[in-house]
C-alpha positions in Angstrom: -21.0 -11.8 -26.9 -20.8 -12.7 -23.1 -20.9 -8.4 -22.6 -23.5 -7.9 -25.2 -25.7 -10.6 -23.2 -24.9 -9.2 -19.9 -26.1 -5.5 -21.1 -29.5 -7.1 -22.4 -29.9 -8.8 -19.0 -29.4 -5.3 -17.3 -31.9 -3.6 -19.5 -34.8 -6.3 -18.8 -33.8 -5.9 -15.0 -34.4 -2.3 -15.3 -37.5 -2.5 -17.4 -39.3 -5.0 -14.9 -37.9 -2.8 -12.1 -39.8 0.1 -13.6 -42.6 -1.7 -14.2 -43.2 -3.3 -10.6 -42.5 0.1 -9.2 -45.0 1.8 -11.2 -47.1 -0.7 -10.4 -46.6 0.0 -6.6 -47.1 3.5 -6.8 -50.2 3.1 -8.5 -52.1 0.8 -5.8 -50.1 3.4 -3.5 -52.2 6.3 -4.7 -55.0 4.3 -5.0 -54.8 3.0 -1.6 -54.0 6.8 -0.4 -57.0 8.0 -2.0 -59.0 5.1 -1.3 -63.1 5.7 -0.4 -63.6 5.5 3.0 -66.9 6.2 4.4 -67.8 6.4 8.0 -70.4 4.2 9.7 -72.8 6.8 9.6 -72.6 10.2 7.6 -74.5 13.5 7.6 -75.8 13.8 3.7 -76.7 17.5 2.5 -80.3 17.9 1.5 -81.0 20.1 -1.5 -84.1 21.7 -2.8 -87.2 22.2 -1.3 -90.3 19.8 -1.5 -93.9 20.9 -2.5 -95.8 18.3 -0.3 -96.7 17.7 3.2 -97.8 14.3 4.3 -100.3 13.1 7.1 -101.9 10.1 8.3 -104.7 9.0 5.3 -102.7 10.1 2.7 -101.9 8.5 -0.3 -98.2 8.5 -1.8 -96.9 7.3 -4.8 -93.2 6.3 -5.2 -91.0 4.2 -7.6 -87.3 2.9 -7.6 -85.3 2.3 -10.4 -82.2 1.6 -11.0 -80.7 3.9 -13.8 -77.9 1.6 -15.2 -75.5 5.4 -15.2 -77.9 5.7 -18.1 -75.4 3.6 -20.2 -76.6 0.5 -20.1 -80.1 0.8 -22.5 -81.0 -1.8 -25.2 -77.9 -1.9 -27.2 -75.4 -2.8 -24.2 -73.9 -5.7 -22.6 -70.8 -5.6 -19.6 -68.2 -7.5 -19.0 -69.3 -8.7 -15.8 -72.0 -10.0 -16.7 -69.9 -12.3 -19.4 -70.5 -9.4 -21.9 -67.2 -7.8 -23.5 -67.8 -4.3 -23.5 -66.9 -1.6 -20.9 -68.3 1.4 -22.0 -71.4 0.2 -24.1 -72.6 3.6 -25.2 -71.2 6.5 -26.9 -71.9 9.7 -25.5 -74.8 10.5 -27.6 -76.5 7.8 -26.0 -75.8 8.5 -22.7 -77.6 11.5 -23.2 -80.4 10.2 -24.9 -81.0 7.9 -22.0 -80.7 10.9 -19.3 -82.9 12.7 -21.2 -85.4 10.0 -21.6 -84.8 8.8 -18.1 -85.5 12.4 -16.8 -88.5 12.7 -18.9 -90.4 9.5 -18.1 -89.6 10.4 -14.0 -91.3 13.8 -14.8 -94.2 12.0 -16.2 -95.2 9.5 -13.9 -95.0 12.7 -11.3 -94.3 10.0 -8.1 -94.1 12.0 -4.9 -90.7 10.0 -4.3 -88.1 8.3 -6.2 -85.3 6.6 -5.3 -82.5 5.8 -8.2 -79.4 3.6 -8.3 -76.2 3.7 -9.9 -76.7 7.4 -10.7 -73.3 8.8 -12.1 -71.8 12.5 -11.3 -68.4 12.4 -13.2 -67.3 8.7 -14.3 -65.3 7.9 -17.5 -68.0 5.1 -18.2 -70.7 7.6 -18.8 -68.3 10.6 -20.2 -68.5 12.5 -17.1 -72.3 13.5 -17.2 -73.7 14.6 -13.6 -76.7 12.5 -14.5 -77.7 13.3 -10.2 -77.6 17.3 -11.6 -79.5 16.9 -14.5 -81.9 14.9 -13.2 -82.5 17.3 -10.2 -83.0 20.2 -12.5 -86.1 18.5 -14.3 -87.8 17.6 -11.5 -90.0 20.6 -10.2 -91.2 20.9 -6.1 -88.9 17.8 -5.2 -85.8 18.1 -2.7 -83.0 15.5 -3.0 -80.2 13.9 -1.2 -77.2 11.9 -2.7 -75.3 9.3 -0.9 -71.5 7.9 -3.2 -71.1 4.2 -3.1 -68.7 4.0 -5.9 -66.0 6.2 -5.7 -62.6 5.3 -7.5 -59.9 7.3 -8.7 -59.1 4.9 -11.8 -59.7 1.1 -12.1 -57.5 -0.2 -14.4 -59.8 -3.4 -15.7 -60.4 -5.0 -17.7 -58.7 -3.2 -21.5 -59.9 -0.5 -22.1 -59.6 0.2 -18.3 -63.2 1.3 -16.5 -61.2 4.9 -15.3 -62.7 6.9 -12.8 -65.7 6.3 -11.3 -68.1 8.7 -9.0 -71.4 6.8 -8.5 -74.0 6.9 -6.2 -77.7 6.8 -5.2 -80.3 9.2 -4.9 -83.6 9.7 -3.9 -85.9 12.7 -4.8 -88.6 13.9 -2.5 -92.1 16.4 -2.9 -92.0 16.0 1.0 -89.2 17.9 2.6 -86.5 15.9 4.3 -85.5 17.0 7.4 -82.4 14.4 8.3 -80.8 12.2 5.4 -78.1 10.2 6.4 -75.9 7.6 4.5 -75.5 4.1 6.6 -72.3 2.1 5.4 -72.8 -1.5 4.9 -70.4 -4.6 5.4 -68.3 -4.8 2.1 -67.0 -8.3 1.5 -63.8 -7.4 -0.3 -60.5 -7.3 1.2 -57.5 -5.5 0.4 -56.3 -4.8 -2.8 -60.1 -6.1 -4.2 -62.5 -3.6 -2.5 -60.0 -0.5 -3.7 -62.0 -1.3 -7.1 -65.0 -2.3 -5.5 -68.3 -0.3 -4.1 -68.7 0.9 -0.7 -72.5 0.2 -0.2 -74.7 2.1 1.5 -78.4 2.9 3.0 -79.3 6.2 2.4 -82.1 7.2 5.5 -84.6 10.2 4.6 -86.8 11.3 7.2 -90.1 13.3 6.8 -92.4 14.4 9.7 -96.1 13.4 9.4 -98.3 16.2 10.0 -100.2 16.3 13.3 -98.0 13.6 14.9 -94.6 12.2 16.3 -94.2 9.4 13.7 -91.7 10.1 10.7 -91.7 8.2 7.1 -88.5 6.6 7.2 -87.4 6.3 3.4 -84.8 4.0 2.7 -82.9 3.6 -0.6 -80.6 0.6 -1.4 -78.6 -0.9 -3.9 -77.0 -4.5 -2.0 -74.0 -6.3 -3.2 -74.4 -7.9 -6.7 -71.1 -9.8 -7.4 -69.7 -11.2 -4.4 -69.9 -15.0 -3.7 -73.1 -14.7 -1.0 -71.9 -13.4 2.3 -71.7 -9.4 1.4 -75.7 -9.9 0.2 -76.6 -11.9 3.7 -74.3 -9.2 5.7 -76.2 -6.2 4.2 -79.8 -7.8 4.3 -79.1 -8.7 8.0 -78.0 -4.9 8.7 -81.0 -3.3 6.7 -83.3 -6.3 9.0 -82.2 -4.2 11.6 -82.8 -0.9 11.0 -86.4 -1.5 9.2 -87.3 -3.6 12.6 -85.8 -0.8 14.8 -88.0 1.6 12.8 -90.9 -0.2 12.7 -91.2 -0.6 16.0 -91.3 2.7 16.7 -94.3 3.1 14.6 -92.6 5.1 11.6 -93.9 4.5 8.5 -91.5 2.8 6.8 -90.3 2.2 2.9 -87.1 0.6 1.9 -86.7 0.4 -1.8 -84.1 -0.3 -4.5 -82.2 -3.3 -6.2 -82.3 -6.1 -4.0 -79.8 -8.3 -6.4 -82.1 -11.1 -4.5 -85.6 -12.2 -5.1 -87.9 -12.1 -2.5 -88.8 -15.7 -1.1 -92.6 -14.4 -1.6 -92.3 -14.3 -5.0 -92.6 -17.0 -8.1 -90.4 -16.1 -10.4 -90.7 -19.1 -12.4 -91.7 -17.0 -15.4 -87.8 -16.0 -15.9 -86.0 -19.3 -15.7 -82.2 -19.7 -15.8 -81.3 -19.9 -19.6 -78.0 -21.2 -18.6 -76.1 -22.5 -15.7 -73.3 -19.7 -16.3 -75.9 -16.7 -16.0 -75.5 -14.9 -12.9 -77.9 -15.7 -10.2 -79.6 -13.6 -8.0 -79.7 -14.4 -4.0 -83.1 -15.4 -1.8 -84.5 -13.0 1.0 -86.0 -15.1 2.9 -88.9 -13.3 4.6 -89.6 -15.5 7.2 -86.7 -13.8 8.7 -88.3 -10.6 9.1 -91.0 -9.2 11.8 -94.3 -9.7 10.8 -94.9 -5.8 10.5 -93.3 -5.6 7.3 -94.5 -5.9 3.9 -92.3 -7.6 0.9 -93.6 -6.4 -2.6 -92.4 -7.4 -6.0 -94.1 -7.7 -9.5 -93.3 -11.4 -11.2 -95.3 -10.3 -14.1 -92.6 -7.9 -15.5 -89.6 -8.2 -15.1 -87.3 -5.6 -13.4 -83.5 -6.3 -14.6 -81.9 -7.6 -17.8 -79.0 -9.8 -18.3 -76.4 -7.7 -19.7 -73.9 -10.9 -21.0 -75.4 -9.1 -24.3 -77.5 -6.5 -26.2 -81.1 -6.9 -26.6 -81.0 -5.3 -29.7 -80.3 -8.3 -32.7 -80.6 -10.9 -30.3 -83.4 -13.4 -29.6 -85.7 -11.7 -26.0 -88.3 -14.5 -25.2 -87.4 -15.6 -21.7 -86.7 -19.1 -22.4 -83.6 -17.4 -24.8 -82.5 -14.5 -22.8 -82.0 -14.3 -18.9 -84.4 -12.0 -16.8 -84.6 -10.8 -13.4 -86.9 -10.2 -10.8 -84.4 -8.2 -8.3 -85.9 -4.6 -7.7 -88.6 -4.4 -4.9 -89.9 -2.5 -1.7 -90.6 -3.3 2.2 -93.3 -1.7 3.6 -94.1 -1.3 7.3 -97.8 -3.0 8.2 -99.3 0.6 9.1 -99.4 1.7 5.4 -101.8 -0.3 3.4 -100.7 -1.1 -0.4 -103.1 -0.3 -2.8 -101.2 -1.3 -5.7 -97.5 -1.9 -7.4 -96.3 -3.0 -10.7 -93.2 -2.8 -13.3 -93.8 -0.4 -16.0 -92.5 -2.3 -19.0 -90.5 0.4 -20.5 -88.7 -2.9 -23.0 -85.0 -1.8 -20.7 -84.7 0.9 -23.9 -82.7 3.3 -21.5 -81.6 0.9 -18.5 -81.1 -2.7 -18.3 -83.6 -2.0 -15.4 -87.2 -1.0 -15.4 -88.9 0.9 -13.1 -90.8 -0.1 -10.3 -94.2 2.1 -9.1 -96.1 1.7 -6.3 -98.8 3.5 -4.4 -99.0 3.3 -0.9 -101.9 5.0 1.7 -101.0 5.7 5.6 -103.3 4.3 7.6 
């Protein structure tokens, strides 16, 4: 009996020591093959645009944030206390490229900038959703900067996989320099191997007839930490839109804040519940007075995803909205107007944000 225990002692040994060395060699290869970004990067710039742009001209641009074109009406994520993982099946996933693609193509904005646009993730069944939207957009060059780049995360169950994420922007104006800026990332070791590597991405385009450039700037800023990554990054983009505007660029940063603007009343989309995830406050009054903060409060731009909107109660006193994507504009450009298309999150818990801008 005493030898029959001892042997079952000896196999559980074994078995744990298997398992805590094939969990060391895993956060081994992830940590090998860890993302790491330089401060600054040199992005390729594909295409060529079908635009130029001078002083008096008008230019019409929207951000949106694409969701990986799996997160339309019928899904919910488990970080936002939702259960699922991968909420759509690869059908949809298409669908929403398709329709994401199409509506781009029909609003013909002389710029876009995207977020969360995946090139080969398990999440979205490894569609190059940055490929096929290049391909239906006629006379636009493009740049694509990663910010989410893991070999396999192995949350929650079923495990996320592999992710290759990024953002892009798409230009009718030819790009001359695009370069990808990394932000402070407020994870430490072993959390940020799973985590995104932020980033600006900088386009420049020369304005006809002069030495200024239009500085485009395309963001996505820290959504899930506990405050200090979102200050950190707005404090760093501060920087560079002051620097920039100072030199008389024309300057547009645009994307998903994850904050509301301090300009803005969004008292249209309370908090439904004290468990909701809560956006962070730019305060403007931090910035130079040559920049511009715009945001629609009208429409709202982001979804809760703690569950589907499909089945499911979508007045705002029932079900949590956001008011998080928006632009900064540099003074020398006058806003002529800039909304949320209410597109009812059908393809993206996101809608789009347009807005029409002339160069003074």
């Amino acid at each position: 009996m005493v030898k029959a225990k001892k042997k079952w002692w000896q196999i559980l040994l074994i078995i744990i020591g298997i398992l805590i060395a094939a969990v060391v060699v895993f956060f081994g290869i992830l940590t090998i093959t860890e993302f790491k970004p330089a401060d600054t990067e040199v992005l390729e710039i594909n295409g060529e645009g079908s635009k130029t742009i001078a002083r008096g001209d008008t230019l019409n641009i929207v951000t949106w944030n694409v969701g990986y074109c799996g997160l339309g009406e019928g899904a919910d994520f488990f970080m936002d206390g939702g259960t699922s993982v991968r909420s759509s099946d690869k059908a949809t996933v298409e669908n929403n490229i398709s329709a994401i693609a199409a509506e781009t193509a029909a609003s013909n904005p002389d710029v876009v900038f995207m977020q969360e646009v995946d090139v080969n993730s398990k999440r979205s069944y490894g569609t190059n959703q940055f490929k096929a939207i290049s391909d239906s957009l006629t006379g636009y060059c493009n740049t694509f900067a990663t910010n989410y780049k893991v070999l396999y995360i192995p949350y929650p169950w079923p495990p996320m996989g592999k992710v290759d994420c990024g953002i892009a922007t798409f230009s009718k104006y030819n790009v001359t320099d695009s370069t990808r800026i990394q932000l402070p990332c407020p994870f430490s070791y072993p959390a940020r191997l799973g985590n995104l590597k932020r980033c600006l991405m900088v386009d420049r385009v020369p304005i006809e007839d002069s030495d200024k450039e239009l500085v485009l700037v395309n963001l996505h800023l820290e959504a899930y930490d506990s405050g200090e990554g979102k200050i950190a990054q707005t404090n760093m983009l501060k920087e560079l839109l002051e620097e920039e505007a100072a030199k008389g660029n024309y300057v547009i940063a645009g994307g998903d804040f994850n904050q509301t603007f301090s300009n803005i009343d969004s008292s249209a989309y309370p908090l439904v519940s004290k468990d909701m995830w809560q956006p962070g406050v730019v305060d403007i009054n931090e910035f130079s007075d040559n920049l511009q903060f715009i945001m629609d409060n009208q429409v709202a731009s982001c979804r809760s995803l703690d569950r589907p909107l499909t089945g499911n109660d979508t007045s705002p006193d029932k079900f949590q909205y956001y008011i998080i994507d928006g632009f900064i504009v540099s003074d020398n450009m006058m806003v002529q107007q800039a909304g949320v298309k209410d597109l009812g999150f059908k393809n993206s818990d996101h809608n789009p944000l347009y807005m029409t801008v002339r160069l003074r």
